[in-house]
TITORRO-414985 format. One line per 8 residues: number of its first residue (from 1); their letters; for each residue x, y, z of C-alpha. Coordinates in steps of 0.2 Angstrom, whole numbers. Layout:
BEGIN
NUM> a> X:Y:Z; ... $
***
This chain:
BEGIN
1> xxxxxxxx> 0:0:0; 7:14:-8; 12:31:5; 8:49:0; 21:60:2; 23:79:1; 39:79:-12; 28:86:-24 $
9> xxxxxxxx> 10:91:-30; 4:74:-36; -5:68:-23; -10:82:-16; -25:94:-22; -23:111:-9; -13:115:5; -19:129:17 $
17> xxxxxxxx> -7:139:29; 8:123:31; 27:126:28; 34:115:15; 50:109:23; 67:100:16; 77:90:27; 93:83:27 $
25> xxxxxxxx> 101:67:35; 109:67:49; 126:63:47; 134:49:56; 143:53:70; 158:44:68; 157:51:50; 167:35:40 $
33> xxxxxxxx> 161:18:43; 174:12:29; 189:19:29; 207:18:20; 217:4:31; 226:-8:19; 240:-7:8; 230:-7:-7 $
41> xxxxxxxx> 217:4:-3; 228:15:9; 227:32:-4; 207:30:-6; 191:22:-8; 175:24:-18; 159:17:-20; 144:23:-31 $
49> xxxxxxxx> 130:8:-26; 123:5:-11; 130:-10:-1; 116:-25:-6; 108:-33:5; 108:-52:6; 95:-61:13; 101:-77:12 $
57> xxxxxxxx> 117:-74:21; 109:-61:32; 123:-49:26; 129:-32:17; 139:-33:3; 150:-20:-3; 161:-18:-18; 174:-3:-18 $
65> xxxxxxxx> 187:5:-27; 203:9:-21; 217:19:-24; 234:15:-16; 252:21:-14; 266:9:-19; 278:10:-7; 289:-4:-15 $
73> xxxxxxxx> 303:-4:-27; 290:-10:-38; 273:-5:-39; 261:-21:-34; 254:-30:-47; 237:-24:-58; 242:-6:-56; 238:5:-39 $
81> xxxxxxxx> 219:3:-42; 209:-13:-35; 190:-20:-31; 188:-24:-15; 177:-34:-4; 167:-28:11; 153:-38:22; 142:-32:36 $
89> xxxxxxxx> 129:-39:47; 123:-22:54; 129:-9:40; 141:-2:51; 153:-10:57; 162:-18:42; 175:-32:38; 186:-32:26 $
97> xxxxxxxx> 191:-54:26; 206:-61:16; 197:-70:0; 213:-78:-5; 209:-72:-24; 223:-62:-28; 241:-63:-26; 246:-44:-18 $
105> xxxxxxxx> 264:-43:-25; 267:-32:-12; 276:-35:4; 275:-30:23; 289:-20:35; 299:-35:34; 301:-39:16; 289:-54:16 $
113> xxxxxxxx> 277:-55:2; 259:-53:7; 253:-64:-6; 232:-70:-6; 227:-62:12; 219:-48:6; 201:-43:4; 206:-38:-16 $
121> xxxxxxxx> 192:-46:-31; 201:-49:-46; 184:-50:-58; 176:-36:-51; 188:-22:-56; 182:-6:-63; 165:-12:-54; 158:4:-47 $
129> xxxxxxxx> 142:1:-50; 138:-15:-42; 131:-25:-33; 114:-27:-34; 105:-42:-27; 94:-50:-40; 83:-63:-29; 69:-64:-44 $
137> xxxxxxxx> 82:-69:-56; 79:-89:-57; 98:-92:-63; 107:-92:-45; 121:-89:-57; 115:-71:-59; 111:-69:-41; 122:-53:-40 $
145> xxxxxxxx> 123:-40:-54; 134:-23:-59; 141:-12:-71; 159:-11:-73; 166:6:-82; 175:-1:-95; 185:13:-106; 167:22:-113 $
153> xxxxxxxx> 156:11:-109; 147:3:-94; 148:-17:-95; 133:-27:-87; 143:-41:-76; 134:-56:-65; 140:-67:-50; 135:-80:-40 $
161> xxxxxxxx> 142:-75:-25; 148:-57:-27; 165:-62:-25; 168:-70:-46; 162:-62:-59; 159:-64:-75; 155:-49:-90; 138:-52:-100 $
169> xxxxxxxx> 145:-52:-119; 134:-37:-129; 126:-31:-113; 133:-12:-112; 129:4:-111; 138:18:-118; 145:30:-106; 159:44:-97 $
177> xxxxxxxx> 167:40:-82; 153:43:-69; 136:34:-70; 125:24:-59; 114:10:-58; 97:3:-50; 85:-10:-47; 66:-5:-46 $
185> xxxxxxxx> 61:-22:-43; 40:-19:-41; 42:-16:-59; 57:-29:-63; 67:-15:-72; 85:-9:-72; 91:6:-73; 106:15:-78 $
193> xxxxxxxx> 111:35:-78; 127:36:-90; 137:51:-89; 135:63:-105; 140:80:-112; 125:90:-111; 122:112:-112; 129:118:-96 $
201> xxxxxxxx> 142:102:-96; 140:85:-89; 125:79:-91; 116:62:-89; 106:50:-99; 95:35:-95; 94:17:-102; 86:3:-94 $
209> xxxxxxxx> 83:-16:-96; 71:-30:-92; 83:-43:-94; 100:-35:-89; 106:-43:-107; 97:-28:-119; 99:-10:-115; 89:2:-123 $
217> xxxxxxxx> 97:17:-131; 103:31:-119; 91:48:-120; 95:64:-110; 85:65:-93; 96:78:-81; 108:93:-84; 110:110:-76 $
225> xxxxxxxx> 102:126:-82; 105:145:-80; 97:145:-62; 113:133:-56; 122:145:-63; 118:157:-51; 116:145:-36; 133:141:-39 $
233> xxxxxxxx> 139:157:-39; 129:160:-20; 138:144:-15; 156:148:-20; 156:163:-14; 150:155:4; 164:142:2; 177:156:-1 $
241> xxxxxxxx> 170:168:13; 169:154:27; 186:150:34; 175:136:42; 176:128:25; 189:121:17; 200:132:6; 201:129:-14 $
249> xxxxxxxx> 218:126:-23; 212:134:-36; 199:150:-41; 200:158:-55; 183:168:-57; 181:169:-75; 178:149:-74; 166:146:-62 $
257> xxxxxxxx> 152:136:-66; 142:123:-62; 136:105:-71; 130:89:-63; 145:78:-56; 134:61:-51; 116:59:-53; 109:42:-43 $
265> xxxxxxxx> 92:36:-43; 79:26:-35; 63:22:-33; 52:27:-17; 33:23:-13; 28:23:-32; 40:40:-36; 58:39:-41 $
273> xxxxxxxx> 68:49:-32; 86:56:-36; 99:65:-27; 110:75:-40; 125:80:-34; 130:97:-42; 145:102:-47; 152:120:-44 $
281> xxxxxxxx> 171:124:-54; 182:136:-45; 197:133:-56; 207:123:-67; 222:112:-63; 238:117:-69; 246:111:-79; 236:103:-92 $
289> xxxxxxxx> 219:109:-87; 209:95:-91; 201:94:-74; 195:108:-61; 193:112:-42; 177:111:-35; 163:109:-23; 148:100:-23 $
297> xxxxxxxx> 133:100:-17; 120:89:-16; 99:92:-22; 84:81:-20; 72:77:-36; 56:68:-41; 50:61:-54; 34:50:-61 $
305> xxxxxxxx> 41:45:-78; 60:44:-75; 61:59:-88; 53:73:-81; 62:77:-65; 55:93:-53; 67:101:-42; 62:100:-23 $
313> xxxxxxxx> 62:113:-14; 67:127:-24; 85:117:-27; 92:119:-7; 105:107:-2; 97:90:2; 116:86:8; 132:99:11 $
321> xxxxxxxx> 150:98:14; 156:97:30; 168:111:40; 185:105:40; 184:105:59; 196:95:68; 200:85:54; 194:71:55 $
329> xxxxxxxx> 179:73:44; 180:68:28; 169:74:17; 175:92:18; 182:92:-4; 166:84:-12; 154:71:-9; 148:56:-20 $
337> xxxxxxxx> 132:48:-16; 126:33:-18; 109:24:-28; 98:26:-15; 95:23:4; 95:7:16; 80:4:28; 86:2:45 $
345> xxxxxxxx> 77:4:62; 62:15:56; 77:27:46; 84:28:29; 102:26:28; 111:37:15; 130:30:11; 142:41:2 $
353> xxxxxxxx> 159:43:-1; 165:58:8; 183:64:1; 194:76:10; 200:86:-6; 194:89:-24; 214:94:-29; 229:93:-19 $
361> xxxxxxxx> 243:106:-20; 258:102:-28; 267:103:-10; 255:90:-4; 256:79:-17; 277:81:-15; 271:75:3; 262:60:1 $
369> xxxxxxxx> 246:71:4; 236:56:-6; 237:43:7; 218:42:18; 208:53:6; 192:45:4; 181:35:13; 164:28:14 $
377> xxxxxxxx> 152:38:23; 136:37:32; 120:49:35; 101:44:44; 84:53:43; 69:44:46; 55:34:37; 48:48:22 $
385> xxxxxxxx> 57:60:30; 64:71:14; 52:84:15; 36:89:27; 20:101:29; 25:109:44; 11:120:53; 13:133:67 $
393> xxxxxxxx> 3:142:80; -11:145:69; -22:131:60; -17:124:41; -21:109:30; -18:99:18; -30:90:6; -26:76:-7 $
401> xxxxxxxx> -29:73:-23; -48:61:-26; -37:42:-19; -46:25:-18; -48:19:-1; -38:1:-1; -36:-1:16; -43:-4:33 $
409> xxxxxxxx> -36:11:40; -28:29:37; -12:26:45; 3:43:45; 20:49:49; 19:61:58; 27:75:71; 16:79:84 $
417> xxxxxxxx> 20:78:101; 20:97:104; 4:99:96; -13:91:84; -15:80:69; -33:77:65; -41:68:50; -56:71:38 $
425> xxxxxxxx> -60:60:24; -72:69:10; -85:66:-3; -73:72:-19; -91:77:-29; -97:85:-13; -83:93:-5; -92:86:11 $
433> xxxxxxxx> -87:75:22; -93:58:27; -103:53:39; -91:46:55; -77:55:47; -79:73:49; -66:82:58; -76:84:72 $
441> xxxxxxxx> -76:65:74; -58:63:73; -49:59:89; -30:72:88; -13:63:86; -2:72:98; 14:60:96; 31:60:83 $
449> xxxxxxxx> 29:43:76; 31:36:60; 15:25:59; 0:29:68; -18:26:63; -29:40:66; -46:38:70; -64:44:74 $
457> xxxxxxxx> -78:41:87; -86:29:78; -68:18:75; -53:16:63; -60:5:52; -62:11:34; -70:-6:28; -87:1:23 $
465> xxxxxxxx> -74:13:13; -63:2:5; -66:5:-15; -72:23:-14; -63:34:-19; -62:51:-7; -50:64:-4; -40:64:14 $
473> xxxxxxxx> -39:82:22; -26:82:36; -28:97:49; -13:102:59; -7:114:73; 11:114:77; 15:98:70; 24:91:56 $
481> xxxxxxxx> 17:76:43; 29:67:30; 16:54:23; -1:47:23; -9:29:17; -20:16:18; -16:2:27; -21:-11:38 $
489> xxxx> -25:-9:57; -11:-17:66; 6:-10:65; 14:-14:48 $
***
């Protein structure tokens, strides 16, 4: 049974005298729950995919990629770039366990090699995108699946385990170095966001696939316009005036601008959701000035269709950079989100890769200023929390679109242990409302929980309901909703 929430207007028919309100995670408070520890991960480590979770073994999975500093004669076999394995029963606390898949060339303090006993996946390199659990996918061969970037192009890959893979010959999509991929598995599609070059910049695209064997062709779905233009401007100039904030290597006025560095995407309660992370240039790098200082910034957007997308709340920061602080932060350079958030304990979880610089001077990078850059991050909001009709010390309400009554009860999320929630159900021809469901009738909520049934004198049950369709108006007085639906009436 589908929730109602307040990201945008399609649900709703009039709102009367209520705030609509953004909210952000709350950042974790250790900050990284994944950080840079190994020899061959030791510079950095990046994710762009949710850690999957597995039902079977009652475990996270995570696949990152690192970045590491050779510090032998020789640099290590297979480069200073790996896919590595993590696994988690909690999604915090994370293990990274010896696979015995790959011989590390590299050696420890005392000149011995340290040969397999390392967390390292030799098939899964280049596999940012990935992995997803597949449990409707009959093959158990196929169990897991992901997109590795392969020079332009983004190449589907399967597993049985998450720990060998194999590529899926012809299944690719064409693409840049940043993209994404998600599972909407109520409607048994996959989705991918390639990385393209659109007006303002980069840009993204979408393709998708029933079958994760046939993509469809990519079509442009997201890029920036002249209003990010200006946002950017207001939020490098904010960068640049806070000593709070960490200091750009580079500024060079004339080039500021702003494109779309990552846009994930996911779906939510019968709307996809995605959290653009926007991309504001300071200044190029010398010498060759292929790439540019920056900072980002992170947006909320909706969609019904996956090709119209609505900016929520006038484009305000769903997610920003932290103050350099102590130092032990590390998202204070940029921040790279992930395809969508974990359900844990009554919250969403948001993972991210938090990375302490977007360029490094050439005295730190003299210094071995690249080792511990990145990390994978964690934030937490609650249950439909993204945004909220917030009312004050006077009255207000909301009323929704005409919806069909398929449940026994009007269950909400809802804010209101400082104040009221009350409930009217109405006769869409009408504008009337039902008998035994008049406001009048309807007993207050006065409680923050994220599923309550609200009800009347007469009872909760809407079974003498159930098939008409009626509008839900939702009075409130210093309180704050996030959602509304139909559902049963015991505790989902």
């Amino acid at each position: 049974m589908t929730r109602r929430l307040f990201i945008d207007d399609g649900d709703v028919d009039r709102i009367d005298n209520l705030a609509r309100v953004l909210h952000q995670p709350a950042k974790y408070h250790g900050n990284a729950i994944v950080r840079p520890d190994r020899r061959w991960d030791n510079c950095a480590i990046q994710i762009r995919t949710t850690p999957a979770w597995d039902p079977e073994a009652r475990r996270f999975h995570m696949i990152y990629q690192s970045a590491a500093e050779a510090l032998d004669a020789e640099p290590p076999e297979d480069g200073r770039s790996f896919a590595c394995y993590a696994a988690s029963e909690d999604g915090v606390n994370w293990e990274k366990p010896d696979l015995g898949l790959f011989e590390y060339a590299g050696r420890d303090w005392a000149g011995r090699p340290l040969g397999t006993a390392n967390n390292i996946l030799p098939t899964a390199k280049g596999m940012l995108q990935g992995p997803i659990y597949d449990g409707a996918d009959p093959d158990p061969e196929r169990r897991f699946k992901g997109m590795r970037n392969d020079a332009r192009s983004l190449q589907a890959a399967v597993s049985a385990d998450c720990l060998t893979w194999r590529d899926l010959e012809g299944a690719a999509v064409p693409s840049f170095d940043e993209a994404h991929l998600t599972h909407d598995a109520a409607r048994g599609l996959f989705i991918a966001t390639p990385k393209r070059h659109g007006p303002y910049g980069r840009s993204f695209a979408l393709s998708t696939s029933r079958d994760f064997d046939t993509w469809t062709e990519p079509e442009l779905i997201f890029h920036a316009d002249q209003q990010d233009q200006e946002n950017g401007f207001r939020r490098v100039r904010r960068f640049l005036d806070d000593p709070a904030y960490l200091a750009p290597v580079f500024n060079r006025p004339e080039e500021w601008r702003t494109d779309v560095y990552n846009f994930p995407l996911f779906p939510y309660e019968g709307l996809y959701l995605a959290l653009p992370v926007m991309h504001h240039w300071i200044g190029k790098h010398p010498p060759g000035y292929e790439n540019v200082d920056s900072r980002k910034t992170v947006e909320l957007a909706s969609s019904r269709d996956l090709r119209r997308w609505d900016r929520v709340a006038g484009r305000a920061p769903f997610m920003e950079l932290s103050p350099v602080g102590d130092g032990s932060a590390y998202d204070t350079g940029q921040l790279v989100v992930t395809n969508g958030p974990v359900r844990r304990n009554d919250e969403l979880w948001f993972y991210y890769v938090g990375l302490r610089h977007r360029s490094l001077s050439f005295h730190d990078e003299a210094h071995r200023g690249s080792l511990d850059t990145s990390a994978v991050c964690l934030a937490r909001m609650r249950i439909d929390g993204f945004v909220g009709l917030r009312g004050g010390v006077e009255w207000g309400s909301v009323t929704s679109a005409p919806l069909e009554v398929d449940g026994q009860a009007l269950r909400v999320n809802a804010d209101a242990w400082r104040g009221r929630v009350q409930a009217e159900l109405l006769d869409p021809g009408t504008g009337e409302a039902i008998e035994g469901f008049a406001r009048q009738d309807s007993r207050p909520m006065m409680a923050d929980r994220i599923d309550e049934v609200l009800s009347w004198q007469g009872g909760s049950d809407l079974a003498a309901l159930r098939g008409r369709t009626v509008q839900v108006r939702l009075h409130l007085w210093q309180a704050e909703i996030y959602s509304f639906w139909f559902g049963d009436l015991a505790r989902e």
